[in-house]
mmCIF file of the C-alpha atoms, coordinates in Angstrom:
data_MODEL
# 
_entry.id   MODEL 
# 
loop_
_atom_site.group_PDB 
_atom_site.id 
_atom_site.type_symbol 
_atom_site.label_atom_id 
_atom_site.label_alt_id 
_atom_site.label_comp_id 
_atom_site.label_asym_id 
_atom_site.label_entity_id 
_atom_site.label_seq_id 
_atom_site.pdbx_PDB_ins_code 
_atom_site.Cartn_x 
_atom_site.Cartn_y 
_atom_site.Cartn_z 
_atom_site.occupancy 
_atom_site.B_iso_or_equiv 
_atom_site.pdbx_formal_charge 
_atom_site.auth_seq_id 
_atom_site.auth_comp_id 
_atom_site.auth_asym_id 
_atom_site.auth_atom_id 
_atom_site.pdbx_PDB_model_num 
ATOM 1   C CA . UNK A 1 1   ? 0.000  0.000   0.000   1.00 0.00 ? 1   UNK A CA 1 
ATOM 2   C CA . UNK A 1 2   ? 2.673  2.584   0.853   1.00 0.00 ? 2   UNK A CA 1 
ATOM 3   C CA . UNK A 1 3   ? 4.834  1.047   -2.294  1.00 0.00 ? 3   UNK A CA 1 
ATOM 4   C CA . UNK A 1 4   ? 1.414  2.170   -4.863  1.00 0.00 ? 4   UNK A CA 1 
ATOM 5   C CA . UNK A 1 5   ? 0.655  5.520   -2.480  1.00 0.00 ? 5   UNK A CA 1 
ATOM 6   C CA . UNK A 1 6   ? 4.478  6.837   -3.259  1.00 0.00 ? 6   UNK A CA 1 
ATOM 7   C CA . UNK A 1 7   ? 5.046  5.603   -6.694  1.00 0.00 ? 7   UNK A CA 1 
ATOM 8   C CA . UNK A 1 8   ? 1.809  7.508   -7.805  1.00 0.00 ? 8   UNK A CA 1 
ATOM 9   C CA . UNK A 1 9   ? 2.729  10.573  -6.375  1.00 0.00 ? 9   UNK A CA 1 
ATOM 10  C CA . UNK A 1 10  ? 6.245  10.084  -7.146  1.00 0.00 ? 10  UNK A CA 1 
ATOM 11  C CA . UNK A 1 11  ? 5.064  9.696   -10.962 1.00 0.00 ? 11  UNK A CA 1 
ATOM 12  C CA . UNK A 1 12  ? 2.907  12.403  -10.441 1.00 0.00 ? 12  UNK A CA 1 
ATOM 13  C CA . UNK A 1 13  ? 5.582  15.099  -9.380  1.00 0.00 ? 13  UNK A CA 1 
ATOM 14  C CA . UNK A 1 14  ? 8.809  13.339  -11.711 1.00 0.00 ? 14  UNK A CA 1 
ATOM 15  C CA . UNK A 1 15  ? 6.010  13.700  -14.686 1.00 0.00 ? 15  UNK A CA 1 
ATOM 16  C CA . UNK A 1 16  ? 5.313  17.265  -14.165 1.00 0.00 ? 16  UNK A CA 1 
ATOM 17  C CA . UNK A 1 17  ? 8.913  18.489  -12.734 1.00 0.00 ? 17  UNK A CA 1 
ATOM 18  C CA . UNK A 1 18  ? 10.930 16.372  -15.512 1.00 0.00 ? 18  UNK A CA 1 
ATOM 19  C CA . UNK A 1 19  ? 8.126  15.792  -18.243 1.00 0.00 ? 19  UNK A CA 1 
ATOM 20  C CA . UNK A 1 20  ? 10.096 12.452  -19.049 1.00 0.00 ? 20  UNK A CA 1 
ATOM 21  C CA . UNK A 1 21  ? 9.990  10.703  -22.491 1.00 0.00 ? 21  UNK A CA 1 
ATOM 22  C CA . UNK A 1 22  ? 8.572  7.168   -21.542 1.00 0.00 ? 22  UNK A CA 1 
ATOM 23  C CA . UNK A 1 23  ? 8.631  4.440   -24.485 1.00 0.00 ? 23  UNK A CA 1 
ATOM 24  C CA . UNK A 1 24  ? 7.688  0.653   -24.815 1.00 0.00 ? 24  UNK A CA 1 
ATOM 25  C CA . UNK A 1 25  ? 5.815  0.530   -21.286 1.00 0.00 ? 25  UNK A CA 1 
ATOM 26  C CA . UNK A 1 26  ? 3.465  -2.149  -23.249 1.00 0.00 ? 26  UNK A CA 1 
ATOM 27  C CA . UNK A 1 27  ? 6.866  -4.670  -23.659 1.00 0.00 ? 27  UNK A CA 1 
ATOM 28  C CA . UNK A 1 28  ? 6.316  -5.731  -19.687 1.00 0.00 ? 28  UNK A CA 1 
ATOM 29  C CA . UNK A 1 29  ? 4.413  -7.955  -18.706 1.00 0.00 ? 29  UNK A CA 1 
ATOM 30  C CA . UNK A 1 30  ? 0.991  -7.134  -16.700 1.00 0.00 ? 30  UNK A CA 1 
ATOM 31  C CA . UNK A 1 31  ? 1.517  -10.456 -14.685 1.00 0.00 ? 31  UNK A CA 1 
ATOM 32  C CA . UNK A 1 32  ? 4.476  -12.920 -13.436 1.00 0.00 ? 32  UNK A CA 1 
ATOM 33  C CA . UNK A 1 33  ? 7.514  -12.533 -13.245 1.00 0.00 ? 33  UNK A CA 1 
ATOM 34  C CA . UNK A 1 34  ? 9.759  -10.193 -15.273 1.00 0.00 ? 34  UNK A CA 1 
ATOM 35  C CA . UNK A 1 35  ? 13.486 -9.663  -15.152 1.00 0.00 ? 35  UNK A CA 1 
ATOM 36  C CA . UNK A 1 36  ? 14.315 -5.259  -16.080 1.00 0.00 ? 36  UNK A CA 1 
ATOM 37  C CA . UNK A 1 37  ? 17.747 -5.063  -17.252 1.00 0.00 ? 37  UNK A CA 1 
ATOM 38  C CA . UNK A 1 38  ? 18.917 -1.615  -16.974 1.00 0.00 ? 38  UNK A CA 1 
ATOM 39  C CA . UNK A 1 39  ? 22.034 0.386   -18.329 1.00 0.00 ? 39  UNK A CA 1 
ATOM 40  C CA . UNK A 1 40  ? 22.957 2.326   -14.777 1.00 0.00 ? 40  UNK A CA 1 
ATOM 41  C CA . UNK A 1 41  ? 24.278 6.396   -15.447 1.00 0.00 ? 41  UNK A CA 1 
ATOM 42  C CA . UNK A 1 42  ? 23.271 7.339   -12.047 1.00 0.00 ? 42  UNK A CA 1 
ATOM 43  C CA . UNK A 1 43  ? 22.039 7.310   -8.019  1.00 0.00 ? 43  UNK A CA 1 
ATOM 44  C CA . UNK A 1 44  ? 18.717 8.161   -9.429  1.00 0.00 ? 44  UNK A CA 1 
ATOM 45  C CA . UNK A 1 45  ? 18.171 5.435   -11.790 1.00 0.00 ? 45  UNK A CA 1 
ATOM 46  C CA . UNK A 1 46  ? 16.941 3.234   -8.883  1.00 0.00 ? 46  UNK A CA 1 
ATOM 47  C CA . UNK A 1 47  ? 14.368 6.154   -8.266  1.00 0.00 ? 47  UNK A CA 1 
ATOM 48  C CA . UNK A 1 48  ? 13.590 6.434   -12.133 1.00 0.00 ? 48  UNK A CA 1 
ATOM 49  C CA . UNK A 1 49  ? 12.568 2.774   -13.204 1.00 0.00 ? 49  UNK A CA 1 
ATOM 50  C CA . UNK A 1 50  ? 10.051 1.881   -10.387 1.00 0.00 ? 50  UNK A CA 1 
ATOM 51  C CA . UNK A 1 51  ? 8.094  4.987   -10.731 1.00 0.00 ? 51  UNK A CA 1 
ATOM 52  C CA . UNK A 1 52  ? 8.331  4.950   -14.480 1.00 0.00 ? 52  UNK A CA 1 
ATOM 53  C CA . UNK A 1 53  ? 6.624  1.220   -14.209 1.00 0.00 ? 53  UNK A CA 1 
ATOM 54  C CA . UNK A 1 54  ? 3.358  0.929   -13.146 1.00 0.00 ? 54  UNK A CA 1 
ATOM 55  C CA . UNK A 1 55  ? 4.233  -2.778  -11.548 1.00 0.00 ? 55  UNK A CA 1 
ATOM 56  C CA . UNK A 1 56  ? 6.017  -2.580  -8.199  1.00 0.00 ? 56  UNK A CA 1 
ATOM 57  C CA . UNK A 1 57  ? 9.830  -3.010  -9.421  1.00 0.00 ? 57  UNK A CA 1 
ATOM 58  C CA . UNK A 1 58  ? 12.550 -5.002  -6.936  1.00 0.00 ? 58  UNK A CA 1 
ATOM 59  C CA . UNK A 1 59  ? 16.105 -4.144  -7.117  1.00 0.00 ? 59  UNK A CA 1 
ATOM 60  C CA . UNK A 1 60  ? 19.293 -4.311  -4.906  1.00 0.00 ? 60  UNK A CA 1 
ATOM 61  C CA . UNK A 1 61  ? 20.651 -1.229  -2.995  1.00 0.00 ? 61  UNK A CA 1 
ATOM 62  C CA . UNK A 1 62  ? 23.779 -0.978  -1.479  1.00 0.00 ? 62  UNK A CA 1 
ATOM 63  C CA . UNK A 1 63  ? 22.664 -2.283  2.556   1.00 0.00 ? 63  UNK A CA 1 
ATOM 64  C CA . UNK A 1 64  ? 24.480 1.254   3.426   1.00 0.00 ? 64  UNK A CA 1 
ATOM 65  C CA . UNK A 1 65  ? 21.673 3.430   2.092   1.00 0.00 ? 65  UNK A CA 1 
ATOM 66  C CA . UNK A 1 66  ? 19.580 1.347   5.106   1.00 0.00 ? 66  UNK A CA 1 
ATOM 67  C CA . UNK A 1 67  ? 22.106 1.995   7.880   1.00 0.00 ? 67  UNK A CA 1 
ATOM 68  C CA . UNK A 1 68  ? 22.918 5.709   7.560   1.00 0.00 ? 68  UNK A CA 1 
ATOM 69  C CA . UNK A 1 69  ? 22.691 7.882   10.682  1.00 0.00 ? 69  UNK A CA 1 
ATOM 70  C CA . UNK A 1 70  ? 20.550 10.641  11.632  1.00 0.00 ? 70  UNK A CA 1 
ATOM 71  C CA . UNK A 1 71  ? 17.590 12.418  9.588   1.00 0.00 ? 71  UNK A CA 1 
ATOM 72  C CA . UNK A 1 72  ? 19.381 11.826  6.540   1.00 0.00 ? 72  UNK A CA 1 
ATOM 73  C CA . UNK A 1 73  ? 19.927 8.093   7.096   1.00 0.00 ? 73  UNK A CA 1 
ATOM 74  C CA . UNK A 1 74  ? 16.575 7.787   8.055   1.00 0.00 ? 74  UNK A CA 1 
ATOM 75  C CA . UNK A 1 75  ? 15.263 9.557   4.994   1.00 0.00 ? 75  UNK A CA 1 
ATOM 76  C CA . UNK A 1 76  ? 17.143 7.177   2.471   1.00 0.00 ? 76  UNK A CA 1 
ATOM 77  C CA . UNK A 1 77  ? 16.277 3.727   4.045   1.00 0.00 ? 77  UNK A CA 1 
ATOM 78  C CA . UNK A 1 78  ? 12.305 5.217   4.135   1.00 0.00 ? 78  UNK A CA 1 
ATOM 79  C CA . UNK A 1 79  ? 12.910 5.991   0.522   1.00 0.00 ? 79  UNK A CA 1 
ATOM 80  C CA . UNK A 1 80  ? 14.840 2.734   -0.492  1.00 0.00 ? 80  UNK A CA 1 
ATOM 81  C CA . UNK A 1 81  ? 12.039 0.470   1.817   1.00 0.00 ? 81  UNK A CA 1 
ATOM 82  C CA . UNK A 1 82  ? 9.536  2.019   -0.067  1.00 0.00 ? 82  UNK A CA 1 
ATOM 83  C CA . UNK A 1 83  ? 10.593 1.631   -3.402  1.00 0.00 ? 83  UNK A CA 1 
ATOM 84  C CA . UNK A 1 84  ? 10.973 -1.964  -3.171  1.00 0.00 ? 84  UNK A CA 1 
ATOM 85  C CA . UNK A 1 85  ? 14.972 -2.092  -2.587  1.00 0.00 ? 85  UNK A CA 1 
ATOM 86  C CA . UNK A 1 86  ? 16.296 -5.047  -1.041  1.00 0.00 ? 86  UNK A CA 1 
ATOM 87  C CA . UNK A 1 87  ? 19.777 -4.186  0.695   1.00 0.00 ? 87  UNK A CA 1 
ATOM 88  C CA . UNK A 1 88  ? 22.488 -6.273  0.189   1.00 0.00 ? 88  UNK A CA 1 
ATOM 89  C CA . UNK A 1 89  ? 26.108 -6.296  0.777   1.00 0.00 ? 89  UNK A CA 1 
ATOM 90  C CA . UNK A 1 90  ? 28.857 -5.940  -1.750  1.00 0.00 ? 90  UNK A CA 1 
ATOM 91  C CA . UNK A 1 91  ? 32.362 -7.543  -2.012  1.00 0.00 ? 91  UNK A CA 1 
ATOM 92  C CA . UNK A 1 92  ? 32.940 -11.243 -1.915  1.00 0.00 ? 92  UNK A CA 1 
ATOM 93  C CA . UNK A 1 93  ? 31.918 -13.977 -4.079  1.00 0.00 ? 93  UNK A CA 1 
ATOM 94  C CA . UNK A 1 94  ? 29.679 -15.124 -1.566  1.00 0.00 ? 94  UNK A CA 1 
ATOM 95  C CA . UNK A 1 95  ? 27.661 -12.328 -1.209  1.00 0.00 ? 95  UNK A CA 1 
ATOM 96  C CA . UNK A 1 96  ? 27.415 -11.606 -4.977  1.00 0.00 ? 96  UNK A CA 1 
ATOM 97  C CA . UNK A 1 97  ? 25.760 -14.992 -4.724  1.00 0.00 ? 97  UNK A CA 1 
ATOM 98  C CA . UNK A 1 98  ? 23.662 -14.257 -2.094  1.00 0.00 ? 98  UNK A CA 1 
ATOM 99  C CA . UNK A 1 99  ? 22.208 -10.799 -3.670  1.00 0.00 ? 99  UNK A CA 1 
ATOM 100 C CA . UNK A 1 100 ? 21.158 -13.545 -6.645  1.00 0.00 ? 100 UNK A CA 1 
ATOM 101 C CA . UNK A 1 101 ? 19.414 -15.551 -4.496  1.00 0.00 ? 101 UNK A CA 1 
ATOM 102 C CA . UNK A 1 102 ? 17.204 -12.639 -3.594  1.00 0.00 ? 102 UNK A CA 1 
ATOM 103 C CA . UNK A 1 103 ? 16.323 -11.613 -6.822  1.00 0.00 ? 103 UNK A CA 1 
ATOM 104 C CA . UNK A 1 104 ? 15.561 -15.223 -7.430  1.00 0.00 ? 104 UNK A CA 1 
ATOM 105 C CA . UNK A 1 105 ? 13.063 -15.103 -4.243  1.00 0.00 ? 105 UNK A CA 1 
ATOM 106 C CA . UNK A 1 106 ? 11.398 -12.151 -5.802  1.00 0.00 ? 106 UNK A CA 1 
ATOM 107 C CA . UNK A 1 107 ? 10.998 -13.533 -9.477  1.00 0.00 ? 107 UNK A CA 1 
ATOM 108 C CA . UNK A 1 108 ? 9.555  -16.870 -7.804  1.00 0.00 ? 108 UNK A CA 1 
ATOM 109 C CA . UNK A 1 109 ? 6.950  -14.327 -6.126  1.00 0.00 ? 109 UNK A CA 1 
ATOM 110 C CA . UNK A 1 110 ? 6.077  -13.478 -9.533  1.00 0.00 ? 110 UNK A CA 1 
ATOM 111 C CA . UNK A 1 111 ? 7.781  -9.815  -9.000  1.00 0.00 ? 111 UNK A CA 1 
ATOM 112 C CA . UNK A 1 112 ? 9.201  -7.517  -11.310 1.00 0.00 ? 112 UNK A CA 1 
ATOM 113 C CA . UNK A 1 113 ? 13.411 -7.746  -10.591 1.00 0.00 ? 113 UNK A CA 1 
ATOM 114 C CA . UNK A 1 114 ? 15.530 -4.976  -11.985 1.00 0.00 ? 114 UNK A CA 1 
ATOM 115 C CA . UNK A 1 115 ? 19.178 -5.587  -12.118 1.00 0.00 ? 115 UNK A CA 1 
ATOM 116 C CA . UNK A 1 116 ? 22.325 -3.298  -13.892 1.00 0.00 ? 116 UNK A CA 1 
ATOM 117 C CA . UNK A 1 117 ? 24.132 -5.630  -15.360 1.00 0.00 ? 117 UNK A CA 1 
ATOM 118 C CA . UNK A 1 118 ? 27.218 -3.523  -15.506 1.00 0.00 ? 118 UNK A CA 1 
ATOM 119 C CA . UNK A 1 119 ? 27.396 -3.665  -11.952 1.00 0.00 ? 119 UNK A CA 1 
ATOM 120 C CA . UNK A 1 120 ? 27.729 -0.085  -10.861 1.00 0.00 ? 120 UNK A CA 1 
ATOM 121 C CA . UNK A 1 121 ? 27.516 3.553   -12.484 1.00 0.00 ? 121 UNK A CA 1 
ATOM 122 C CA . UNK A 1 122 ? 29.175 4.536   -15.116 1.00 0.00 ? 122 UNK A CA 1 
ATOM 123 C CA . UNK A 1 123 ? 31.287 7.213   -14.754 1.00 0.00 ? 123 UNK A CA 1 
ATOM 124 C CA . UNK A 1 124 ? 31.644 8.489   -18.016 1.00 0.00 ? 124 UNK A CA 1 
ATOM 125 C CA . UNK A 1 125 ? 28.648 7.428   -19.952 1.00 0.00 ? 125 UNK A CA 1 
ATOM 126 C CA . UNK A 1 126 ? 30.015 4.218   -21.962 1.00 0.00 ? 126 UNK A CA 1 
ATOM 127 C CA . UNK A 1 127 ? 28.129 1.007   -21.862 1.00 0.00 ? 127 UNK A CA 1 
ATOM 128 C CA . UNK A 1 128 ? 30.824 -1.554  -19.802 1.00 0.00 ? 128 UNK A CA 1 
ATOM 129 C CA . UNK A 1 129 ? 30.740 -5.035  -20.724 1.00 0.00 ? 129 UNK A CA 1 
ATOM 130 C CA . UNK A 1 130 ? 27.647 -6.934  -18.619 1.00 0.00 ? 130 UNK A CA 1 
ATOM 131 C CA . UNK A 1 131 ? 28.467 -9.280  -15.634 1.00 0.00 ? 131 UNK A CA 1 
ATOM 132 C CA . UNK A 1 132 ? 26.599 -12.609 -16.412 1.00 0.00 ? 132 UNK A CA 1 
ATOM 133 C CA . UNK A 1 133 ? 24.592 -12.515 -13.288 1.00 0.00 ? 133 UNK A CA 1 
ATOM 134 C CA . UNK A 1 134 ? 21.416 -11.204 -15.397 1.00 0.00 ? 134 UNK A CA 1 
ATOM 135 C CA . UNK A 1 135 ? 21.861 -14.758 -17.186 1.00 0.00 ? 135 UNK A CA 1 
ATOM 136 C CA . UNK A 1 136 ? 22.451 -16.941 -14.401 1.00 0.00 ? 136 UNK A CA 1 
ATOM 137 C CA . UNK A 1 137 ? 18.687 -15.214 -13.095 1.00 0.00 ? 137 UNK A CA 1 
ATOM 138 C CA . UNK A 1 138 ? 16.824 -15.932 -16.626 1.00 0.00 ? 138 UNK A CA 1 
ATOM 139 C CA . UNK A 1 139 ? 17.924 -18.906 -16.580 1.00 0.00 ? 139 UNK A CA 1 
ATOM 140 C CA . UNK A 1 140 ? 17.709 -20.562 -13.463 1.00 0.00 ? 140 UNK A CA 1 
ATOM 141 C CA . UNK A 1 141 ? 13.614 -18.551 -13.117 1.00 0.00 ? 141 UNK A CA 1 
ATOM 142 C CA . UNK A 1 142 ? 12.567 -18.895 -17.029 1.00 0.00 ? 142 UNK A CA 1 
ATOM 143 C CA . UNK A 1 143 ? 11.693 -15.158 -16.818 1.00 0.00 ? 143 UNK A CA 1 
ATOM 144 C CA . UNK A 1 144 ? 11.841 -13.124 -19.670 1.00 0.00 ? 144 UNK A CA 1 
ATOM 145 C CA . UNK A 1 145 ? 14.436 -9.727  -20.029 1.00 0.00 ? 145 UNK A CA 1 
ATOM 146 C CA . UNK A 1 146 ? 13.324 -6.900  -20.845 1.00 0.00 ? 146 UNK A CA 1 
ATOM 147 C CA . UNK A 1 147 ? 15.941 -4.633  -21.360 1.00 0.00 ? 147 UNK A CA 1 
ATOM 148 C CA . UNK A 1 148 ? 15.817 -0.884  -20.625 1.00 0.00 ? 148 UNK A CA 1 
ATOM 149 C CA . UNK A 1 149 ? 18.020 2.338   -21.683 1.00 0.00 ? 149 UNK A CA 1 
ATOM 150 C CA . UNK A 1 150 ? 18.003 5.214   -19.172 1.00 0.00 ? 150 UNK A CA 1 
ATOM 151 C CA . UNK A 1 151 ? 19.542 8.572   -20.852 1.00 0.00 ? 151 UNK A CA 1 
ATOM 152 C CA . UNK A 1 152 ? 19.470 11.834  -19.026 1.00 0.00 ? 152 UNK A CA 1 
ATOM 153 C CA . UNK A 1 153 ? 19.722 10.596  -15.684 1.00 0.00 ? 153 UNK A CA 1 
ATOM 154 C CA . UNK A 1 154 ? 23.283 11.062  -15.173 1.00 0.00 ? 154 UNK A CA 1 
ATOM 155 C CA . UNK A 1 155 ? 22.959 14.740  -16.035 1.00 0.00 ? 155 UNK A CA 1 
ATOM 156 C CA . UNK A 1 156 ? 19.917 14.905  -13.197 1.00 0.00 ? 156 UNK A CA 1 
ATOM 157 C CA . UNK A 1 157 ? 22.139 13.363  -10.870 1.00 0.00 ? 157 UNK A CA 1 
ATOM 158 C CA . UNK A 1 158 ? 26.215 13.460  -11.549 1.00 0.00 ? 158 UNK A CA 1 
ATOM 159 C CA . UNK A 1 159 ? 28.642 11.508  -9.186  1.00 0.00 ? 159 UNK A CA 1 
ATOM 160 C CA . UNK A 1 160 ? 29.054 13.277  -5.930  1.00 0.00 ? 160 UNK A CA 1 
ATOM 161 C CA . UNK A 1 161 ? 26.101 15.759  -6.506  1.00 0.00 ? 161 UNK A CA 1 
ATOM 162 C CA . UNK A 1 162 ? 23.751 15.972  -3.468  1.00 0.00 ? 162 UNK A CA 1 
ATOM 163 C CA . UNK A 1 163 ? 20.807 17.079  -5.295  1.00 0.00 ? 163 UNK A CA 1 
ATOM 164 C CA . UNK A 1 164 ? 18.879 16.431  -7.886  1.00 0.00 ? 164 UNK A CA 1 
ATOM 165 C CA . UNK A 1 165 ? 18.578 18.793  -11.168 1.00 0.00 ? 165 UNK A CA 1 
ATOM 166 C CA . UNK A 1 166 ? 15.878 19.317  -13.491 1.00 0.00 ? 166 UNK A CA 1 
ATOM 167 C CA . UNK A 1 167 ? 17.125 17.649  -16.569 1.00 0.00 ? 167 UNK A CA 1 
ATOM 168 C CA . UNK A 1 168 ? 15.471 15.778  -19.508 1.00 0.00 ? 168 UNK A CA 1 
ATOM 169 C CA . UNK A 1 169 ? 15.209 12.184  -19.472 1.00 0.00 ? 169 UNK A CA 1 
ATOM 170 C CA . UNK A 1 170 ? 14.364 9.517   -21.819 1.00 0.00 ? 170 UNK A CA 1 
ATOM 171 C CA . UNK A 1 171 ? 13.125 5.692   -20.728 1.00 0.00 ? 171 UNK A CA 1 
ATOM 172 C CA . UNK A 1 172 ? 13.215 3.066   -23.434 1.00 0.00 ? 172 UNK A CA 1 
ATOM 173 C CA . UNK A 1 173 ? 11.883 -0.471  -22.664 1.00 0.00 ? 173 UNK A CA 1 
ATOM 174 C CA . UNK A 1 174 ? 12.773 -2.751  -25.031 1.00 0.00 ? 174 UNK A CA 1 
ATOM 175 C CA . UNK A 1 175 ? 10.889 -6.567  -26.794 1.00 0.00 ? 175 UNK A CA 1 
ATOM 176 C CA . UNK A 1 176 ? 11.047 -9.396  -24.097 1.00 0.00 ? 176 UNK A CA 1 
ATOM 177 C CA . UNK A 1 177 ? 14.051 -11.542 -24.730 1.00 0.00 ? 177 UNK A CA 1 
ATOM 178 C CA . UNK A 1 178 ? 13.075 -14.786 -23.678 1.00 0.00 ? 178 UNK A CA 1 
ATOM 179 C CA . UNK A 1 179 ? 16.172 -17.555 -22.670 1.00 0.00 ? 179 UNK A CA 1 
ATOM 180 C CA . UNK A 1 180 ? 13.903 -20.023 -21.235 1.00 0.00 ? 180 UNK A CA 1 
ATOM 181 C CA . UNK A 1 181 ? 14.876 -22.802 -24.315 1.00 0.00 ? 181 UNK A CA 1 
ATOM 182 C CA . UNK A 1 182 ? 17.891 -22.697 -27.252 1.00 0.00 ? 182 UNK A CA 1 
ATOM 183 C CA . UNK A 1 183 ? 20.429 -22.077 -24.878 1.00 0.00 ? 183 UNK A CA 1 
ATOM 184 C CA . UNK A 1 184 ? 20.690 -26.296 -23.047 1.00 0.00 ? 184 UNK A CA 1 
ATOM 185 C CA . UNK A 1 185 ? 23.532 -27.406 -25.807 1.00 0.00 ? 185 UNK A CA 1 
ATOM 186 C CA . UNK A 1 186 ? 26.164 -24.521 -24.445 1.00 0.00 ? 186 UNK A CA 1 
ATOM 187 C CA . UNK A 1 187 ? 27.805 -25.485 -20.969 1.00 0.00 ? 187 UNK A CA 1 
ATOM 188 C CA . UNK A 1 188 ? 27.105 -22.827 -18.501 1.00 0.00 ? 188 UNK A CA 1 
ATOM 189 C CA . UNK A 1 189 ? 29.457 -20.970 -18.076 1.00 0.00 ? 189 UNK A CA 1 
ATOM 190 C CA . UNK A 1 190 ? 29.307 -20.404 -21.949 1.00 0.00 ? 190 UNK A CA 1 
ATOM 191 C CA . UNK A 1 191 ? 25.536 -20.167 -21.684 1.00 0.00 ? 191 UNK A CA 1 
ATOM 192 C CA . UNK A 1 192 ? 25.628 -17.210 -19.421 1.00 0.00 ? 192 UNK A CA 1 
ATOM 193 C CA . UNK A 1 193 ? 28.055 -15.352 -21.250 1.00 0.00 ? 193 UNK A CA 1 
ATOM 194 C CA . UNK A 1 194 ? 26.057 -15.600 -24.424 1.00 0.00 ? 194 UNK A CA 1 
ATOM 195 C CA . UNK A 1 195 ? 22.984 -14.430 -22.803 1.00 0.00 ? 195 UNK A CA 1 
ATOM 196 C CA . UNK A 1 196 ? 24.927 -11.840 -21.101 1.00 0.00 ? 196 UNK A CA 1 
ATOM 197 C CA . UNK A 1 197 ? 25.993 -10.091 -24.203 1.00 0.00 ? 197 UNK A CA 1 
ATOM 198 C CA . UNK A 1 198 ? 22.679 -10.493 -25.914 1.00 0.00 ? 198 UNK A CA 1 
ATOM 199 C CA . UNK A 1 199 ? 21.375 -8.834  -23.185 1.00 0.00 ? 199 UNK A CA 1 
ATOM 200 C CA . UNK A 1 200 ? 23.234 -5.816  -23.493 1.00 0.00 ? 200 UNK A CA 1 
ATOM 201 C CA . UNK A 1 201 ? 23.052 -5.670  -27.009 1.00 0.00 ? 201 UNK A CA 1 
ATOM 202 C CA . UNK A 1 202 ? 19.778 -4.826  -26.739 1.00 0.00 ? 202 UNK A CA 1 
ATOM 203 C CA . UNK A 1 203 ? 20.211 -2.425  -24.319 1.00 0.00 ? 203 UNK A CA 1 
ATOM 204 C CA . UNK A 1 204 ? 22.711 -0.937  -26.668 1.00 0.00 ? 204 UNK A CA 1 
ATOM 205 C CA . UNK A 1 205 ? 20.078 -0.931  -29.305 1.00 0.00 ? 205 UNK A CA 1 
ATOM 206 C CA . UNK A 1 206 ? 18.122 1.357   -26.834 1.00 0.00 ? 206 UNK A CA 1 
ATOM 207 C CA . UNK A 1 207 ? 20.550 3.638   -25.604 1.00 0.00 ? 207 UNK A CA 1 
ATOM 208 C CA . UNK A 1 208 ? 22.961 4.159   -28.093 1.00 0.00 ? 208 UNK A CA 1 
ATOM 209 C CA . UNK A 1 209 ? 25.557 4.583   -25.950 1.00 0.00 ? 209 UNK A CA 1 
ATOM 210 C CA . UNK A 1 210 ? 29.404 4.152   -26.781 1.00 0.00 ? 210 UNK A CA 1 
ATOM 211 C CA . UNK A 1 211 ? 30.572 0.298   -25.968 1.00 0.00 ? 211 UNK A CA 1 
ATOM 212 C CA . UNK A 1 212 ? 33.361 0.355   -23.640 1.00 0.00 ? 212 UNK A CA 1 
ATOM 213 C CA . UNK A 1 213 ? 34.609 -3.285  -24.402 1.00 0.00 ? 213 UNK A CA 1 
ATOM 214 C CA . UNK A 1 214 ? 35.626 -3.932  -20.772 1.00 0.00 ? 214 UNK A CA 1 
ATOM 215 C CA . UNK A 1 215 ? 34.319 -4.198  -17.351 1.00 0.00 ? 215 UNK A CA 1 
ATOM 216 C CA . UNK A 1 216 ? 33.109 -1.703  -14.791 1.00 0.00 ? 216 UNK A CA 1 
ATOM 217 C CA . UNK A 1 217 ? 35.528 -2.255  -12.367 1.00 0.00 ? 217 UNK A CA 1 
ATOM 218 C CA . UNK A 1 218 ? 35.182 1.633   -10.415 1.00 0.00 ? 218 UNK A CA 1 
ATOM 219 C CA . UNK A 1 219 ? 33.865 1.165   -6.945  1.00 0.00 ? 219 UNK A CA 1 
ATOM 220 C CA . UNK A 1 220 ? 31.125 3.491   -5.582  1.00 0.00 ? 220 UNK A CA 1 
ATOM 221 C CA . UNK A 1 221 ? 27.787 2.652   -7.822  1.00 0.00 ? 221 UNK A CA 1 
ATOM 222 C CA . UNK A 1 222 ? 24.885 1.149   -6.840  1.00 0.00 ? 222 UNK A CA 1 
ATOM 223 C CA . UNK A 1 223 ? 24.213 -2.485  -6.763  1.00 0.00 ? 223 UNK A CA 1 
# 
């Protein structure tokens, strides 16, 4: 109830403030279970997609943004609760695994999952190379991908700026890419990787962004 209550008064006020260019809202699914792969420019992304989607969206926030101190910290793990964030820690193998058994708990609800395949923000713009962990979730839930270009968010929200700007933005959902069969005769570790760079392909397709060929390895983004 307080997830719907915010989003539609979020989407209310980010309509009107940013008037944002919203396209292929039709490619997700009304029901079941739905993975959103996202390219990931900025903070705000996290903020963008759920209120852009009228189902309630699931994605993984850094556990800090839910153990700040004072008014502030207080502020952001209200906002992250409500938006549907699931905190989880960042750093070892084993908790990498861990934050994918949460977004397979949430696709087995029949949720919407978003993920950033990249990993964290980029810092100058380029689309890194996609960490397979998007696969290893379509594959091991049978949901479909539906990838998703953000552009203008990293202008609304650069790296270390502590407020927001009023910038144009643009939200492109992309066709369903569906993994579910073809994909058996690979081994998989091969599997994922294939998937993986379909995957962002088509969020390449989208966003049009510069490929950087290599992997996001700058600490400091989102999860």
């Amino acid at each position: 109830m307080l997830y719907e209550t915010l989003r539609r008064v979020g989407s209310v006020v980010g309509r009107a403030l940013y008037r944002p260019r919203i396209e292929g809202l039709e490619h997700i699914p009304d029901t079941g279970p739905v993975i959103l792969a996202s390219n990931h420019l900025s903070f705000c992304d996290s903020v963008v997609i759920p209120l852009a989607v009228r189902r309630r969206v699931r994605f993984l926030a850094k556990a800090e943004y839910f153990e700040g101190t004072g008014l502030r910290g207080r502020l952001s793990e209200a906002t992250f609760a409500s938006l549907g964030a699931v905190p989880v820690r960042r750093g070892t193998g084993r908790e990498a695994l861990d934050a994918l058994d949460l977004g397979l708990r949430v696709l087995k609800d029949g949720e919407v999952f978003a993920i950033y395949p990249e990993g964290t923000r980029s810092r100058d713009g380029r689309l890194y190379r996609g960490r397979t962990g998007v696969a290893h979730l379509a594959l091991t839930s049978g949901a479909p991908v539906v990838p998703v270009a953000l552009a203008g968010t990293r202008e609304i929200q650069p790296i270390g700026a502590r407020l927001p700007r009023v910038r144009p933005i643009t939200i492109r959902f992309g066709a369903p890419l569906d993994f579910s069969t073809g994909y058996g005769h690979l081994k998989p570790g091969r599997a994922r990787r294939v998937i993986t760079d379909e995957v962002m392909a088509a969020i390449h397709a989208l966003s049009g962004q510069e490929q950087a060929g290599e992997y996001n390895n700058h600490g400091g983004g989102d999860a």
